[in-house]
C-alpha positions in Angstrom: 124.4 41.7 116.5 126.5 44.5 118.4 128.8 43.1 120.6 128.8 45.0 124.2 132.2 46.2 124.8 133.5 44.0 127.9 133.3 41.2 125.4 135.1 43.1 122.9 137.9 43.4 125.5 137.5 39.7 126.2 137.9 38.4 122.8 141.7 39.7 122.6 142.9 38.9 125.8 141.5 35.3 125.2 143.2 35.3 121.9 146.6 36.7 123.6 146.2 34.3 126.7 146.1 30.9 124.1 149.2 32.5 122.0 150.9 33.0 124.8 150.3 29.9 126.6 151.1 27.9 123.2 154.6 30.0 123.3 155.1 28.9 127.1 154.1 25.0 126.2 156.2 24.9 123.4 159.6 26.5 125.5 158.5 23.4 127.7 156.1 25.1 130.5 153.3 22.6 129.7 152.5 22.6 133.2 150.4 26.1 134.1 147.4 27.0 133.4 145.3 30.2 132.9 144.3 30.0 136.6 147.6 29.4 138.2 148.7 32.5 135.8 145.9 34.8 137.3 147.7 34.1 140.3 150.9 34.1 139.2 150.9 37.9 137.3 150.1 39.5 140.2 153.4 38.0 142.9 155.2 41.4 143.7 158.9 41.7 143.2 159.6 41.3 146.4 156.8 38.6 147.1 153.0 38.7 148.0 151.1 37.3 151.0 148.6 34.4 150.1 145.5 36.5 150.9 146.8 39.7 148.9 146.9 37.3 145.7 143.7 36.4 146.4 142.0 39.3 146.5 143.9 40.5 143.5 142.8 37.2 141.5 139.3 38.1 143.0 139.2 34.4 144.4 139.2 32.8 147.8 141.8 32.3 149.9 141.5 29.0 149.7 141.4 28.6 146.1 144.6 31.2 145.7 146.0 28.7 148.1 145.8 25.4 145.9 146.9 27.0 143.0 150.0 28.4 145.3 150.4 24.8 146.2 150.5 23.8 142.1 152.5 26.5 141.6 155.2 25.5 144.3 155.4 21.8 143.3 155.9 22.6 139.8 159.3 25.0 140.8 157.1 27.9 139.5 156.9 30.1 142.9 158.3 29.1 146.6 156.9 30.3 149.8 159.5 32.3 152.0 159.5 34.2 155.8 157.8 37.6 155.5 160.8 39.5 157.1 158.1 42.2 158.0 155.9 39.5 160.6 157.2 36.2 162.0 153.9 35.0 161.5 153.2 35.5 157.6 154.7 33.4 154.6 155.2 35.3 151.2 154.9 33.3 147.7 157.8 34.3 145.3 158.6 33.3 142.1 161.1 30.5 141.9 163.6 30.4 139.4 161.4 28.1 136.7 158.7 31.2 137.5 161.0 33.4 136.7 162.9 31.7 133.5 158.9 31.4 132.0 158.4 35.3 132.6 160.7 36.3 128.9 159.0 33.8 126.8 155.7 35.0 127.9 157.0 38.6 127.5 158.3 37.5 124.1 155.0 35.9 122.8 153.1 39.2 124.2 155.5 41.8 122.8 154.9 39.4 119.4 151.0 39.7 119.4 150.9 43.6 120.4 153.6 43.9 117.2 150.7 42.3 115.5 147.7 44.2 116.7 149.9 47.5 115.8 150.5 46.2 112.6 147.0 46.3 111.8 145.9 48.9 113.9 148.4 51.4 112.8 150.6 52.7 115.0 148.3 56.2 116.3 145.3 53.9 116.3 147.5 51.4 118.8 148.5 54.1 120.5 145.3 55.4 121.1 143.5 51.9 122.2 146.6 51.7 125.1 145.8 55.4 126.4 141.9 54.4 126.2 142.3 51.2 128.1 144.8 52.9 130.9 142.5 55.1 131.6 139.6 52.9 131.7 142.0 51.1 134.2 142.0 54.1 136.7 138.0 53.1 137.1 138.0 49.4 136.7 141.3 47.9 138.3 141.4 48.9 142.1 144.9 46.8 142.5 147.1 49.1 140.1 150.3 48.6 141.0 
């Protein structure tokens, strides 16, 4: 049977996702899971408002809201003034946010060395360009 290609996409990034968060539970971030890091990935340097991270995520409000809420009480992001309206809060990653960020980096840069290794390097080379461009279709929150 021929897998369809959105699965074939799948099937790494599920494999990256569990190396990574097996690099992250093992430096001692035991505590956050794939949903929260949905969230998480897509905080702007400078912060993002709560319904920007939800449409990102492609989840409710709400829901980006609760894992904001696990997020905060585990030191992994912190809610501050938007200095551009009184009225709105941003979510910005906290200092244990932003001491996870290099091991995750590290495991990632680890499994691409991988996938290059047996790719080849022009044939790694090649899947990136394919898959950035695909991302000028399929992503409308390029950043």
């Amino acid at each position: 049977m021929e897998l369809n290609t959105g699965l074939l996409l799948f099937i790494p990034y599920r494999a990256m996702e569990a190396r990574v968060f097996a690099g992250l539970a093992a430096a001692g971030y035991d505590d956050f899971t794939p949903a929260q890091a949905r969230v998480f990935q897509r905080i702007a340097p400078g912060g993002s408002r709560l319904t920007d991270l939800a449409e990102q995520a492609q989840i409710t409000k709400q829901s980006a809201g609760f894992l904001v809420d696990q997020l905060e009480r585990a030191g992994y992001v912190e809610r501050a003034p938007d200095p551009t309206d009184a009225r709105a809060r941003l979510v910005k990653i906290a200092s244990r946010g932003a001491a996870a960020i290099p091991v995750a980096a590290a495991v990632v840069a680890e499994v691409e060395a991988e996938w290059a290794a047996h790719l080849g390097p022009e044939r790694m080379e090649q899947l990136r360009e394919a898959l950035t461009a695909l991302r000028e279709i399929t992503d409308p929150y390029q950043r």
